[in-house]
N, C-alpha and C positions, 0 to 999 in steps of 0.2 A: 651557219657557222658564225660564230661569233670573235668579231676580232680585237684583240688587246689594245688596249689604249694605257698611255702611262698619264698617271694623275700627278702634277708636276706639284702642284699645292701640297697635296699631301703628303709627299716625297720631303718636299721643303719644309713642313710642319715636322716628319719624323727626323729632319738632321737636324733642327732647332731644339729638340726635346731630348737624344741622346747626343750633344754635344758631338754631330756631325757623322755619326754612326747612322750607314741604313740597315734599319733589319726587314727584309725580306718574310712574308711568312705564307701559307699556302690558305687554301680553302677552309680547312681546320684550323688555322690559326697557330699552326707547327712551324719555327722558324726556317727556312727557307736558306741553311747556308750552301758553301761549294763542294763540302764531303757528301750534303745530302742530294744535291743532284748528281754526282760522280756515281753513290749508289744507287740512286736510282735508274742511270742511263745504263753500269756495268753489266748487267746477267743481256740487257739486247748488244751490246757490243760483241759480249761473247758470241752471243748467236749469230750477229753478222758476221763477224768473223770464221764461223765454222763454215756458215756456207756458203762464202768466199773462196774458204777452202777447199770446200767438196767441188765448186763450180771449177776451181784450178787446176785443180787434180783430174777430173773428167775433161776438160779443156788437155790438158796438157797427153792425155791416154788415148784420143782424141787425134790429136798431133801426130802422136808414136804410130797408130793406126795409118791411119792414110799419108804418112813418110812416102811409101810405096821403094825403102831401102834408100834412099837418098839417104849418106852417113852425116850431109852437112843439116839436113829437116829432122834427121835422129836423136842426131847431136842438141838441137834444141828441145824437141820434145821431151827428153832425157832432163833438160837443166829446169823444166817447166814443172815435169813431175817431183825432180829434188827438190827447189823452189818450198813446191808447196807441201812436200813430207816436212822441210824445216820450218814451213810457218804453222803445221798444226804441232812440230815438239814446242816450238815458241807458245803458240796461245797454249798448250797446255801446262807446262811448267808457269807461264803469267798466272794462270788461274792456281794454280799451289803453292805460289809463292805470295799469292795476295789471300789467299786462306788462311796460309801460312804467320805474316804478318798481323792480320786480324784474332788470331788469338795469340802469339804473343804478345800485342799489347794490349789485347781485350778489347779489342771495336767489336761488338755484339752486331752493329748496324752492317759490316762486312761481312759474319759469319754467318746474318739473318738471309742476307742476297740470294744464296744459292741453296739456302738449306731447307 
């Protein structure tokens, strides 16, 4: 594995050349701004996220099971599995709503992510 090192010259040659601007580019030589690591991290967020969820929701059902009728161990296992029915309407309205945005203003790079 090889580990990243920052080239501080060359860094200091690229803000001397754009007037103090870094641009960032990848292996291609594709610039490198913060919408395109945003997409590129968003579709694993997603998926961290889902099985977060499933682990919560199993987790929380989990709970409910082996309560053994304790109403105060119910009572939680109950707010655990709400919990996490409201974080998967969350991620899933996040995800249509960022679809959503992406073609109203036309980011092609947001509607490419998932599709």
């Amino acid at each position: 594995m090889e580990i990243a090192q920052i080239n501080f010259n060359e860094l200091y040659q690229q803000m001397n050349q754009s007037g103090g601007d870094i641009n960032f580019t990848d292996a291609n030589g594709n610039a490198l701004t913060l919408g395109a690591i945003i997409s590129a991290l968003l579709p694993y967020l997603f998926v961290v996220a889902g099985l977060l969820l499933l682990l919560y929701l199993v987790f929380g059902g989990f709970s409910l099971l082996t309560s053994r009728g304790d109403p105060k161990a119910v009572q939680i296992a109950k707010e655990r599995i709400t919990f996490a029915l409201v974080g998967f309407i969350v991620i899933f309205v996040s995800y249509w709503i960022v679809q959503f945005v992406g073609t109203i203003l036309g980011i092609e790079a947001i509607q490419d992510i998932f599709g």
